[in-house]
Wavefront OBJ file of the C-alpha trace (Angstrom):
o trace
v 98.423 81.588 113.417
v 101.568 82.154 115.492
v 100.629 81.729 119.589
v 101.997 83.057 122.971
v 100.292 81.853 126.127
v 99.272 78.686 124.190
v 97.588 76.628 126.887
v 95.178 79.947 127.511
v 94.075 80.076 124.271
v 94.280 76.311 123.315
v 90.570 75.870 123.101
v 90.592 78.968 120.542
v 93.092 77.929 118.173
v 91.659 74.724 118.066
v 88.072 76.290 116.468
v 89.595 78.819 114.495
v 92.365 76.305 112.647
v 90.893 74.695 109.834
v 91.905 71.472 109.321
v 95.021 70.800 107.514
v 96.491 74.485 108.939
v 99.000 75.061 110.696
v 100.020 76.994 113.776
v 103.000 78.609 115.204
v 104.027 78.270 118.811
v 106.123 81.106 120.249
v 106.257 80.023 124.046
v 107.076 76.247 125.652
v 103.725 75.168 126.636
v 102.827 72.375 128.435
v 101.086 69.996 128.584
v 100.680 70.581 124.826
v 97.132 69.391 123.316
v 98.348 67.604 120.458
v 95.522 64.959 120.196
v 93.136 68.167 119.766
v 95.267 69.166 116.900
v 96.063 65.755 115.257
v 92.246 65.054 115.031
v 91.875 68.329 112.151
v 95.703 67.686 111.145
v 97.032 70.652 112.109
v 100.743 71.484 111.866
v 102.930 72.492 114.623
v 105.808 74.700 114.655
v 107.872 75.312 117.211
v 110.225 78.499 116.836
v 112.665 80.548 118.854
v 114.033 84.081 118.034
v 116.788 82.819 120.050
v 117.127 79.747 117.280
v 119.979 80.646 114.837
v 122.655 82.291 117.076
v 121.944 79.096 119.719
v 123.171 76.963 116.819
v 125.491 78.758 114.913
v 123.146 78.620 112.051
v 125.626 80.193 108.762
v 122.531 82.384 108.084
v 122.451 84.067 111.598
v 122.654 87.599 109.017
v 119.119 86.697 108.171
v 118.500 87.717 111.953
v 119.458 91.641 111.296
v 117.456 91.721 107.962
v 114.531 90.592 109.165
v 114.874 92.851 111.962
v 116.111 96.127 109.981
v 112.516 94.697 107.378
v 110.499 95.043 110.647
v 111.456 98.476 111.747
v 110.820 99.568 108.105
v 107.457 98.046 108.014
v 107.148 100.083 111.880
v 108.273 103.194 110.444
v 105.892 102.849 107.419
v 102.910 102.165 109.656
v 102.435 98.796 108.103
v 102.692 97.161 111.410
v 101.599 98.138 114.650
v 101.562 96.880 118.265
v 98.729 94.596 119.448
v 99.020 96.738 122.611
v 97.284 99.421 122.309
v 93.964 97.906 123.534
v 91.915 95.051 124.057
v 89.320 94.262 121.922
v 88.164 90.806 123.873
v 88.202 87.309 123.453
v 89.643 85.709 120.092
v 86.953 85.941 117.639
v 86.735 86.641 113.710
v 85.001 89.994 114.200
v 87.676 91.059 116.632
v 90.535 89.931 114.197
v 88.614 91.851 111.920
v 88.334 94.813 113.534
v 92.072 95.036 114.927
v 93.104 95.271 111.093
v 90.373 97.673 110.098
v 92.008 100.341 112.882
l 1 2 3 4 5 6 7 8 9 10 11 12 13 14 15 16 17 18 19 20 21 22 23 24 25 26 27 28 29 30 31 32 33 34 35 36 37 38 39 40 41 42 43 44 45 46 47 48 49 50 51 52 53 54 55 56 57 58 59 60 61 62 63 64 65 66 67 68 69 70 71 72 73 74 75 76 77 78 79 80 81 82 83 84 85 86 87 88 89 90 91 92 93 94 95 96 97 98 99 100 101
């Protein structure tokens, strides 16, 4: 489960996240609720777009393939924006129906 807006939807993520999973945090939240997560020993990790050219990584190429992989996956219609309406609060069926469309 990868997360933007993390404290909004920290409640969420906590029931969905079985224990031993792990989740993915896209934004800088804080206060972070890590005693909620340590309880069902989730993972956390932290990650940044902005990571390998900030530190010179010698794999900042990876950056372009996974980007020219995205737009091919676009182009294919194998992935699609999350924008194109709201289906409600976080919930199984609502996961579920956002891939079924």
């Amino acid at each position: 489960m990868a997360l933007a807006q993390t404290p909004r939807h920290q409640s969420q993520f906590v029931d969905l996240v079985q224990p031993f999973g792990s989740i993915g945090v896209l934004d800088d939240p804080d206060p972070f609720p890590l005693a909620t997560l340590k309880t069902k020993c989730i993972a956390v990790h932290m990650h940044s777009v902005m990571g390998r050219p900030v530190f010179q990584r010698p794999d900042m190429a990876e950056q372009g393939a996974i980007l020219r992989k995205l737009a091919q996956l676009v182009d294919a219609g194998e992935v699609r924006s999350t924008l194109t309406r709201r289906l409600g609060r976080a919930s199984a069926t609502a996961l579920i129906q956002a891939h079924r469309d």
